[in-house]
Gaussian input, Z-matrix of N, CA and C with variables (Angstrom, degrees):
# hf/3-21g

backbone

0 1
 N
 C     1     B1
 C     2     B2     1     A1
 N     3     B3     2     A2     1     D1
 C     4     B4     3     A3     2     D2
 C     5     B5     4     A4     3     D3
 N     6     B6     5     A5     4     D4
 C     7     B7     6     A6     5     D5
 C     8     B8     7     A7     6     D6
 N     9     B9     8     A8     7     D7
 C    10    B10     9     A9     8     D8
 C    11    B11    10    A10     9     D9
 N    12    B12    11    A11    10    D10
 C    13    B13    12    A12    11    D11
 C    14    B14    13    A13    12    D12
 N    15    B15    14    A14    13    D13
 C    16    B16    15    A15    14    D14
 C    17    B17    16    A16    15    D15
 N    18    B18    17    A17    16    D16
 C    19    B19    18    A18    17    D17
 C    20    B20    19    A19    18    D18
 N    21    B21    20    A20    19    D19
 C    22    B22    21    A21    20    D20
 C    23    B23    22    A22    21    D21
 N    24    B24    23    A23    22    D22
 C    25    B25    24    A24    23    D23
 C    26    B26    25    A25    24    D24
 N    27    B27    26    A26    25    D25
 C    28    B28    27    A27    26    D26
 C    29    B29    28    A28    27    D27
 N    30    B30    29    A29    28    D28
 C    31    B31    30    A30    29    D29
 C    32    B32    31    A31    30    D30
 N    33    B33    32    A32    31    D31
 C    34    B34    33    A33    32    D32
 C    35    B35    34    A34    33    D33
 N    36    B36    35    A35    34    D34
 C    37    B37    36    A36    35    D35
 C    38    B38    37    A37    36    D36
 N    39    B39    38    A38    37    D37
 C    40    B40    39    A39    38    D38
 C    41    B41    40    A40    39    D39
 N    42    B42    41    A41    40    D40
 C    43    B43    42    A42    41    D41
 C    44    B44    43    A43    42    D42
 N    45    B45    44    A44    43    D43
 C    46    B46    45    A45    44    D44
 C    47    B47    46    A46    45    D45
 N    48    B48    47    A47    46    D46
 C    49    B49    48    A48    47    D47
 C    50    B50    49    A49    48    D48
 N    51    B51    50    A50    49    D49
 C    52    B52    51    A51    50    D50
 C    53    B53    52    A52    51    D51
 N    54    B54    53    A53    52    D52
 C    55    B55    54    A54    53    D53
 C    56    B56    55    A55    54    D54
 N    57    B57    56    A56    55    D55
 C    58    B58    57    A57    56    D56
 C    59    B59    58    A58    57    D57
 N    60    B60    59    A59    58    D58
 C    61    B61    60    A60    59    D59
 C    62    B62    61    A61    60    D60
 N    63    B63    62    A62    61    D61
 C    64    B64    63    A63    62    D62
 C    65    B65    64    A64    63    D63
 N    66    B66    65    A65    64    D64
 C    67    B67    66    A66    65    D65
 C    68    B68    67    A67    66    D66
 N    69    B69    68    A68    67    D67
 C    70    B70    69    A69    68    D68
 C    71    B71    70    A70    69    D69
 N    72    B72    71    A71    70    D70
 C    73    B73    72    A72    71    D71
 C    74    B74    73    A73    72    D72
 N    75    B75    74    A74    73    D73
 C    76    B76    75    A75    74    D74
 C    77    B77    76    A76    75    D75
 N    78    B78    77    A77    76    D76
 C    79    B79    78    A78    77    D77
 C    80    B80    79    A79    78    D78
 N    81    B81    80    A80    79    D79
 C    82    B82    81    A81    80    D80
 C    83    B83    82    A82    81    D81
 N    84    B84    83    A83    82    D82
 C    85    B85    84    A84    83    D83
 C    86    B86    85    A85    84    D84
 N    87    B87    86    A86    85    D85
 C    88    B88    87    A87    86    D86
 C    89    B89    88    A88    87    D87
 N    90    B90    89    A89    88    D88
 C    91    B91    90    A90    89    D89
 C    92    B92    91    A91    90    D90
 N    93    B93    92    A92    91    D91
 C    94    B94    93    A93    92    D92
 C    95    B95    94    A94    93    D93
 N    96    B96    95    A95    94    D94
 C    97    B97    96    A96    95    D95
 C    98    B98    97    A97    96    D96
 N    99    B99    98    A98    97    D97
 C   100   B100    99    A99    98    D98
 C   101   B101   100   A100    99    D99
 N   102   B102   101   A101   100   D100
 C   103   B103   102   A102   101   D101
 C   104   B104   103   A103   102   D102
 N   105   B105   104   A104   103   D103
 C   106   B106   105   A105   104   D104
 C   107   B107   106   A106   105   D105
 N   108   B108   107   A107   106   D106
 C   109   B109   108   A108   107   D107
 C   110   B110   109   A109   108   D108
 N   111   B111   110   A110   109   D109
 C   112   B112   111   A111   110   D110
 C   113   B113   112   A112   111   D111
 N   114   B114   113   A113   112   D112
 C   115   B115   114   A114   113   D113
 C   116   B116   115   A115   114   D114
 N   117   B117   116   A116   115   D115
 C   118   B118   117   A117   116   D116
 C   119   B119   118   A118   117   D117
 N   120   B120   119   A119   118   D118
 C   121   B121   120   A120   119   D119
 C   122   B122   121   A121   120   D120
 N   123   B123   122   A122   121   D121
 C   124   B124   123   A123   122   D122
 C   125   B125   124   A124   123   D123
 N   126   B126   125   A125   124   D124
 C   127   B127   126   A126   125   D125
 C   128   B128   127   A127   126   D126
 N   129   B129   128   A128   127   D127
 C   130   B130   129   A129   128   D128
 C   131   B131   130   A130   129   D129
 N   132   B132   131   A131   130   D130
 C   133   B133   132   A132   131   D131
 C   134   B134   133   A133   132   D132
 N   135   B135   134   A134   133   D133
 C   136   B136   135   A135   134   D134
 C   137   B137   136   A136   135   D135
 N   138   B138   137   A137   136   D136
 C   139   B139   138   A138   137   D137
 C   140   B140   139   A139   138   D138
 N   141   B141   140   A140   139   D139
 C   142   B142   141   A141   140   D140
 C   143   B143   142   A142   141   D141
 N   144   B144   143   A143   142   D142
 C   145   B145   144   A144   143   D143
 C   146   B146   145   A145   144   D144
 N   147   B147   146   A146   145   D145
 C   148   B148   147   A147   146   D146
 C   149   B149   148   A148   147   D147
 N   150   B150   149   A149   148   D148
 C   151   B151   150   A150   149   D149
 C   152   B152   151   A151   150   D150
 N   153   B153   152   A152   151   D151
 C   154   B154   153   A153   152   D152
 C   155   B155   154   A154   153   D153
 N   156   B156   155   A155   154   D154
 C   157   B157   156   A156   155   D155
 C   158   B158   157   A157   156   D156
 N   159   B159   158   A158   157   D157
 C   160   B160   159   A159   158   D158
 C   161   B161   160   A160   159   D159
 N   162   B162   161   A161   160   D160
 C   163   B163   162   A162   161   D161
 C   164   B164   163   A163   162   D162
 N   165   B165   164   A164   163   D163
 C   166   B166   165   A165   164   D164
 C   167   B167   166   A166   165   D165
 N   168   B168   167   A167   166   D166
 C   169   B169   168   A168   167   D167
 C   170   B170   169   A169   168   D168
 N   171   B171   170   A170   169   D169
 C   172   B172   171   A171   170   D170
 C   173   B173   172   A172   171   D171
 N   174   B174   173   A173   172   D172
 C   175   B175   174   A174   173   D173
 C   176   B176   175   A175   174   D174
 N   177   B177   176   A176   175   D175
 C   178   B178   177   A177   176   D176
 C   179   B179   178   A178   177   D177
 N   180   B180   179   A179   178   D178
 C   181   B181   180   A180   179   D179
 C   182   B182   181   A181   180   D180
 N   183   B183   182   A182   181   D181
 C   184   B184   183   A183   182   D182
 C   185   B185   184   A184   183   D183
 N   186   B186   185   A185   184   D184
 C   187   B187   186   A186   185   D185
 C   188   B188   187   A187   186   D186
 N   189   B189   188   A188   187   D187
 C   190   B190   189   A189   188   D188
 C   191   B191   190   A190   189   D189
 N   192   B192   191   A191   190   D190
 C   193   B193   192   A192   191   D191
 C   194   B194   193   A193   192   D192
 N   195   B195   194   A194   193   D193
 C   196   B196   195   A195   194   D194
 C   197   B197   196   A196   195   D195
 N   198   B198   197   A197   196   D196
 C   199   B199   198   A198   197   D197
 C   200   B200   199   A199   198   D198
 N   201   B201   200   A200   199   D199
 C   202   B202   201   A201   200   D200
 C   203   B203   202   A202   201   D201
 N   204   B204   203   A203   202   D202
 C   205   B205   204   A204   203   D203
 C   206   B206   205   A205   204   D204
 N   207   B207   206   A206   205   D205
 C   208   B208   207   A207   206   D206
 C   209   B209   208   A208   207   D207
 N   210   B210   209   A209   208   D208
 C   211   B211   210   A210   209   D209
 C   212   B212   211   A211   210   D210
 N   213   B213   212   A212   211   D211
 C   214   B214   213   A213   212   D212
 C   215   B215   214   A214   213   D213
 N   216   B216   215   A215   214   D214
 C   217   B217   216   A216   215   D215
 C   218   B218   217   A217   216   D216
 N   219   B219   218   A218   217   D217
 C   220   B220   219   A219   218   D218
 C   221   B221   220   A220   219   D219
 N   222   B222   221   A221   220   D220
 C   223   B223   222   A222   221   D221
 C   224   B224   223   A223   222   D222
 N   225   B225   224   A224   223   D223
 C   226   B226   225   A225   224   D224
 C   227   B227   226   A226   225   D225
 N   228   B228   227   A227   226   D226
 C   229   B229   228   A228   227   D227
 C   230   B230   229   A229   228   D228
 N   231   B231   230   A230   229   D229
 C   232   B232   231   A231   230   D230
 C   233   B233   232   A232   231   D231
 N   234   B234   233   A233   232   D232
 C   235   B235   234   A234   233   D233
 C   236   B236   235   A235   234   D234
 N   237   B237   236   A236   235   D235
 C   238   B238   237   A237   236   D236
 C   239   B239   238   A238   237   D237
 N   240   B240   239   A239   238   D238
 C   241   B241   240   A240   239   D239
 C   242   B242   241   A241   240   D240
 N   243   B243   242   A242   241   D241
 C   244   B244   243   A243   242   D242
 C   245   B245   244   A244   243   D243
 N   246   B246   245   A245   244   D244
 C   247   B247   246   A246   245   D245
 C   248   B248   247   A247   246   D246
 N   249   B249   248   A248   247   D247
 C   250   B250   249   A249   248   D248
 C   251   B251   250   A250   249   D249
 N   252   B252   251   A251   250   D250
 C   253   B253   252   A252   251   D251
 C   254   B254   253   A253   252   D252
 N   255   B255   254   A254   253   D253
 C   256   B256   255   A255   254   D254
 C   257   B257   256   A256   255   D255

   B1=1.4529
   B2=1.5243
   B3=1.5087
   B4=1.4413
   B5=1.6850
   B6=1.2079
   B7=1.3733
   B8=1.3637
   B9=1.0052
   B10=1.3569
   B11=1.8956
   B12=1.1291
   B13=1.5989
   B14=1.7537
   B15=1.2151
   B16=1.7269
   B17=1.2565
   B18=1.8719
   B19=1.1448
   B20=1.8683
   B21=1.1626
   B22=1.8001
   B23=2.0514
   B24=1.2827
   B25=1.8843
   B26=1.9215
   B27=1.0189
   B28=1.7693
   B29=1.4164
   B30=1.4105
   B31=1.3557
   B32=1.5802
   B33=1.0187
   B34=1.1522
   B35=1.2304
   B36=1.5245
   B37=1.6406
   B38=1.9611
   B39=1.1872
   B40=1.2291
   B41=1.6917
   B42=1.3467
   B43=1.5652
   B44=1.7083
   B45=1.4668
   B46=1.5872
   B47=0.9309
   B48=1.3761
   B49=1.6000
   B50=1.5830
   B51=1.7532
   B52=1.1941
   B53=1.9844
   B54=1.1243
   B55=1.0726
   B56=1.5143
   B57=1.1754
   B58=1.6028
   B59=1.1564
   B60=2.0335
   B61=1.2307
   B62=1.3677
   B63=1.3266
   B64=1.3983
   B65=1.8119
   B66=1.3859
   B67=1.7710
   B68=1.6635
   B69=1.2449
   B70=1.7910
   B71=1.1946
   B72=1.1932
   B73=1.8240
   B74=1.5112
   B75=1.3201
   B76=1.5509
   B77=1.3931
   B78=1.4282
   B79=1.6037
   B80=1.3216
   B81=1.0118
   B82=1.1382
   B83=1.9457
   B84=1.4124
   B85=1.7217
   B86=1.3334
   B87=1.4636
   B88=1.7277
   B89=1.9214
   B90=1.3648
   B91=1.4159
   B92=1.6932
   B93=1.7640
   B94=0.6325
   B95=1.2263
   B96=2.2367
   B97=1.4335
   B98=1.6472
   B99=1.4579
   B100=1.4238
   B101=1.9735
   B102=1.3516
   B103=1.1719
   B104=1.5933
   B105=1.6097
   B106=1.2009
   B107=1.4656
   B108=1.4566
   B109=1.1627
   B110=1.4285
   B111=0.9327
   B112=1.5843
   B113=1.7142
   B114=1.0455
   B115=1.6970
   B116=1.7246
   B117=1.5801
   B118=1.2316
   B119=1.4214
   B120=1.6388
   B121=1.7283
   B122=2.2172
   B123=1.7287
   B124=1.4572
   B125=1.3559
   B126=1.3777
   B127=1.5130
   B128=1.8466
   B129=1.2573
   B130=1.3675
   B131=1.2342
   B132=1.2531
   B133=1.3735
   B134=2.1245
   B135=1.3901
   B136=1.1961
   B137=1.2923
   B138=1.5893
   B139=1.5937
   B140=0.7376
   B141=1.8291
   B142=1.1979
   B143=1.7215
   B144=1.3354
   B145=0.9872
   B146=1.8657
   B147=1.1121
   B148=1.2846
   B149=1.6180
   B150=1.1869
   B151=1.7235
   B152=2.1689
   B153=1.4059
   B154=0.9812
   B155=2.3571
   B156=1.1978
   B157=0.9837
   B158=1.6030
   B159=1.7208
   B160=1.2162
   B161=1.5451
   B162=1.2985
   B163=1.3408
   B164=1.4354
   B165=1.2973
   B166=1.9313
   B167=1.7940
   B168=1.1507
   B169=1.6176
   B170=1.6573
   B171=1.3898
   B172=1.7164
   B173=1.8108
   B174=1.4379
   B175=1.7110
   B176=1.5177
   B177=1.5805
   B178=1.7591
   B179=1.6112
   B180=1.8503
   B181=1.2524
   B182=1.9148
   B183=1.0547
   B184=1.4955
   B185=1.3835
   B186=1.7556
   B187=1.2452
   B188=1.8509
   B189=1.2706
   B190=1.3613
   B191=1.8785
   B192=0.9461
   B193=1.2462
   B194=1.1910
   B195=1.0596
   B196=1.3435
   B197=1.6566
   B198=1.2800
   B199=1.7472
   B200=1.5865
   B201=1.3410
   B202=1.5973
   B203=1.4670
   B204=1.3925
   B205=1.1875
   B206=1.8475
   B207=1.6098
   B208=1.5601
   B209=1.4221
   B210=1.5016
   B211=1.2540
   B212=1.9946
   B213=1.0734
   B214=1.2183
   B215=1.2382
   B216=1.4117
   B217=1.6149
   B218=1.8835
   B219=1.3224
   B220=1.4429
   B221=1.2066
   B222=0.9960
   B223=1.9824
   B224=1.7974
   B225=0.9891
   B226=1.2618
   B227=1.5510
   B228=1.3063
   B229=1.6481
   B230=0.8361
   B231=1.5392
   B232=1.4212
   B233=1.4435
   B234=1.7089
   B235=1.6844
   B236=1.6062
   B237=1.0906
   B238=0.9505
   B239=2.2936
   B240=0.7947
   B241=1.8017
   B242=1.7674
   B243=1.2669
   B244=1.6336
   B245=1.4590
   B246=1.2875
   B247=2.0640
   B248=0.9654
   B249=1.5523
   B250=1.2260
   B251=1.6822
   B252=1.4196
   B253=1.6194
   B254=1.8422
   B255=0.6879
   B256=1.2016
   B257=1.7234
   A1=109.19
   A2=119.52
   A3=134.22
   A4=112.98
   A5=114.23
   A6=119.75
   A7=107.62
   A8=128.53
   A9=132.00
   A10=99.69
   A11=104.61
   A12=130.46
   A13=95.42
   A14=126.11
   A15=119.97
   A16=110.23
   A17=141.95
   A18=165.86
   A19=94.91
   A20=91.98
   A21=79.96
   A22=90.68
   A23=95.48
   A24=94.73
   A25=93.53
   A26=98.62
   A27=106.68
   A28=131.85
   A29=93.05
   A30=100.17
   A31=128.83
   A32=177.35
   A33=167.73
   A34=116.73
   A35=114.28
   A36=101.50
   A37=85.16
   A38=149.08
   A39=132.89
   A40=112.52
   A41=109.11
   A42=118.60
   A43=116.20
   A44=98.35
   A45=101.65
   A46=134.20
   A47=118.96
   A48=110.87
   A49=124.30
   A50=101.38
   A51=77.28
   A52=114.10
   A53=131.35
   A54=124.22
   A55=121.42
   A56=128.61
   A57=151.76
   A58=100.12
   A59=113.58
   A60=106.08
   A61=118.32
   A62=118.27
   A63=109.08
   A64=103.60
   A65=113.67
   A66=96.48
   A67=100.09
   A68=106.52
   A69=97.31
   A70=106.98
   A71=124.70
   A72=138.38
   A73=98.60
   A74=112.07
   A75=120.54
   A76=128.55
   A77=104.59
   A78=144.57
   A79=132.53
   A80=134.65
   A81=125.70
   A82=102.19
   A83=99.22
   A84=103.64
   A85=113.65
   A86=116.91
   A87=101.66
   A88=88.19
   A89=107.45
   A90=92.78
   A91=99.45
   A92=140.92
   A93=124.00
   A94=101.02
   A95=90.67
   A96=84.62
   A97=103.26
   A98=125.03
   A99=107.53
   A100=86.99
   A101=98.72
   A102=95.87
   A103=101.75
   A104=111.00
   A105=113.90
   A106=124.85
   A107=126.20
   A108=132.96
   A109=109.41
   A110=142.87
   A111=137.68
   A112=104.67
   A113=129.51
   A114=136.78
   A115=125.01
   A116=85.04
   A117=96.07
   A118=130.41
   A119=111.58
   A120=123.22
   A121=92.14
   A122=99.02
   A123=98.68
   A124=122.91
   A125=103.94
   A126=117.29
   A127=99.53
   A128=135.39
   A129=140.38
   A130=102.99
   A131=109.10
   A132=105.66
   A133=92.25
   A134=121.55
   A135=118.28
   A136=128.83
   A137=127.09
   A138=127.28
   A139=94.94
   A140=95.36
   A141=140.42
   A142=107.02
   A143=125.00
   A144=122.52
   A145=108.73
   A146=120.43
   A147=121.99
   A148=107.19
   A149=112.36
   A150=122.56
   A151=97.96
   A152=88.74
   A153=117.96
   A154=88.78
   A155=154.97
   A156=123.86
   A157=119.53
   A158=119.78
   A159=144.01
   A160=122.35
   A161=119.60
   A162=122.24
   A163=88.06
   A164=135.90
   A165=138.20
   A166=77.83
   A167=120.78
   A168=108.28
   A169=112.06
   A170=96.65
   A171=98.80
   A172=112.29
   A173=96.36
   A174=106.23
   A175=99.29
   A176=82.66
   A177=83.00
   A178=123.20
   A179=96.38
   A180=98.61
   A181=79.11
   A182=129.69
   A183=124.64
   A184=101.10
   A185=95.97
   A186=103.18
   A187=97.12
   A188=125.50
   A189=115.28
   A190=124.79
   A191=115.41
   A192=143.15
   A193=113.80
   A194=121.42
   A195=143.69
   A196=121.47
   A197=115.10
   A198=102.77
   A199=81.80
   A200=124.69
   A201=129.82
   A202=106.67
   A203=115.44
   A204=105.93
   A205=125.00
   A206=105.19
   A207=107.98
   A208=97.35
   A209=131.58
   A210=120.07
   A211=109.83
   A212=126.86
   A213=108.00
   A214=137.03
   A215=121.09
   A216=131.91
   A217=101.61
   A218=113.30
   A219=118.07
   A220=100.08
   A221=140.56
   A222=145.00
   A223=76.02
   A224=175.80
   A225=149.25
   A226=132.70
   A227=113.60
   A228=141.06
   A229=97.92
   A230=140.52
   A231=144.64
   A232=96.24
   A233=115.99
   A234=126.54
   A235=110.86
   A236=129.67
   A237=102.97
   A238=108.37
   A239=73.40
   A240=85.71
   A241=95.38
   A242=103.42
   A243=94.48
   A244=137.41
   A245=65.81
   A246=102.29
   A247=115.40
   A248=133.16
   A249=150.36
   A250=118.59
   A251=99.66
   A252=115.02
   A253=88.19
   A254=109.79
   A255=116.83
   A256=118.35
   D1=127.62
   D2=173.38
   D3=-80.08
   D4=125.23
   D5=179.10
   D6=-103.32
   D7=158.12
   D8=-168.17
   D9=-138.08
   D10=124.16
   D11=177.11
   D12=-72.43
   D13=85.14
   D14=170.41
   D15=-70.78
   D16=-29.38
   D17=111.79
   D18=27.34
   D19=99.93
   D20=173.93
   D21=-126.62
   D22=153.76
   D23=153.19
   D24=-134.28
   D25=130.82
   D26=154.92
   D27=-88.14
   D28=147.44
   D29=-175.05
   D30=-36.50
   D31=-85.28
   D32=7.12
   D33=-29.42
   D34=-36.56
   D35=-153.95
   D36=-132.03
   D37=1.40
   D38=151.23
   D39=-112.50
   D40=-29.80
   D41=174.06
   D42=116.50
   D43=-28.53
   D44=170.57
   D45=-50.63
   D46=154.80
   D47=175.56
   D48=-55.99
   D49=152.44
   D50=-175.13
   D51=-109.73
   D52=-120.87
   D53=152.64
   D54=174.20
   D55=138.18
   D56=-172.94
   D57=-58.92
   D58=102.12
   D59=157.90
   D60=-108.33
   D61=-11.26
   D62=168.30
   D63=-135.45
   D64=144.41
   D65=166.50
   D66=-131.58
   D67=154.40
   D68=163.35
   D69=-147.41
   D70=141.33
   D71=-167.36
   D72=-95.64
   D73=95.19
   D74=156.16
   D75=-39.72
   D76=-54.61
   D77=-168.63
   D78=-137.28
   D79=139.37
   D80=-157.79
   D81=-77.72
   D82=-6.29
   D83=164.50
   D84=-118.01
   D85=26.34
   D86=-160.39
   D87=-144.98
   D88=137.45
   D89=170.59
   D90=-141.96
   D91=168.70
   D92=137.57
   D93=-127.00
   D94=177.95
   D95=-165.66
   D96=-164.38
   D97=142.54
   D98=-152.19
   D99=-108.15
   D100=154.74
   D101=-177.24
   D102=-148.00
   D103=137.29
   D104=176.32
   D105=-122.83
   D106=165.42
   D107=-161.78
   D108=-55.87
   D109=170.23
   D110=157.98
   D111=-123.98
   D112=5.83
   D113=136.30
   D114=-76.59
   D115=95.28
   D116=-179.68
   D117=-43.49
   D118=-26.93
   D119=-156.82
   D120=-94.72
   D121=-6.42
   D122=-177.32
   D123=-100.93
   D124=-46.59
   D125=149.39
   D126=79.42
   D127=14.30
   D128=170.88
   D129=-40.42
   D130=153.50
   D131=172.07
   D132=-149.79
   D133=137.07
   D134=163.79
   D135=-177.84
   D136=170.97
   D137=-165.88
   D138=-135.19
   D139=152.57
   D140=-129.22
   D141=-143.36
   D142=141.59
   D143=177.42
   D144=-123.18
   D145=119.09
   D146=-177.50
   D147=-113.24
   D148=130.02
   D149=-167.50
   D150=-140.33
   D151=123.71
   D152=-167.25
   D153=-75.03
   D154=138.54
   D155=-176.19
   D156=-152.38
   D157=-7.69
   D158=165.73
   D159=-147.99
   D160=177.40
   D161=-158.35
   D162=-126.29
   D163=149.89
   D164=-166.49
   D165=-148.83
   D166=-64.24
   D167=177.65
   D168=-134.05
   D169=122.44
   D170=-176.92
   D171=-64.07
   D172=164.63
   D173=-176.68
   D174=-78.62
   D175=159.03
   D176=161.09
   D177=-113.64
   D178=25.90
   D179=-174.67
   D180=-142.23
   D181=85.94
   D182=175.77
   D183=-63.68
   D184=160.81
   D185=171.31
   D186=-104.45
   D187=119.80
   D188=177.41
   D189=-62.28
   D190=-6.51
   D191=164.18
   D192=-58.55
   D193=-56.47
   D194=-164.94
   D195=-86.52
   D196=109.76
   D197=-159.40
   D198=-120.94
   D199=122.00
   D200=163.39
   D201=-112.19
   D202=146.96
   D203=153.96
   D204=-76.24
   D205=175.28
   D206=-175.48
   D207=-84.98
   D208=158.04
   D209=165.80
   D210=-75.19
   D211=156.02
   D212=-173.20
   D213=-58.21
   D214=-31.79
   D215=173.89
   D216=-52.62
   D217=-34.05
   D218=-167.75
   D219=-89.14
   D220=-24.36
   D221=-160.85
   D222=-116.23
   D223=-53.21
   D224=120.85
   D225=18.34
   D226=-77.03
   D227=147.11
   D228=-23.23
   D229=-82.39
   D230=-122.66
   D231=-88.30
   D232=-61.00
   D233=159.38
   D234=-28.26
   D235=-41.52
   D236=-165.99
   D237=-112.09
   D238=-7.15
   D239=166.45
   D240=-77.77
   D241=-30.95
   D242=169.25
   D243=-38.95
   D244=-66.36
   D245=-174.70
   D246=-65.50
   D247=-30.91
   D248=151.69
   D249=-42.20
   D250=-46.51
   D251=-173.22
   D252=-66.31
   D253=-62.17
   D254=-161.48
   D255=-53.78

């Protein structure tokens, strides 16, 4: 089965897609990653910083390493499923 990347970023300066020629994982929340034009007549070339930076739904296999915050609606949720318990 073929998956398809729907995930686009455009170029900045012609609009085309662009594409991942190199990435490297700093951190297990931090990546960079160089990405170039896929318009040949534009020829961009540039890096990128990707940061991993809240939690929307926790794992069910955490990494203990790994401390994210909740996004707020969820650190909300959780507070108040509290109070309830209680």
């Amino acid at each position: 089965m073929t998956v398809h990347n729907r995930h686009r970023i455009p170029c900045p300066h012609c609009g085309e897609n662009l594409r991942v020629r190199k990435s490297q994982g700093l951190t297990p929340l931090y990546r960079e990653a160089i990405f170039e034009c896929r318009n040949e007549d534009c020829g961009w070339r540039g890096k990128a910083s990707i940061e991993i930076t809240h939690t929307i739904a926790p794992s069910d296999i955490p990494n203990p390493t790994v401390a994210l915050p909740f996004v707020p609606r969820l650190r909300e949720l959780i507070t108040k499923r509290a109070h309830a318990a209680n």
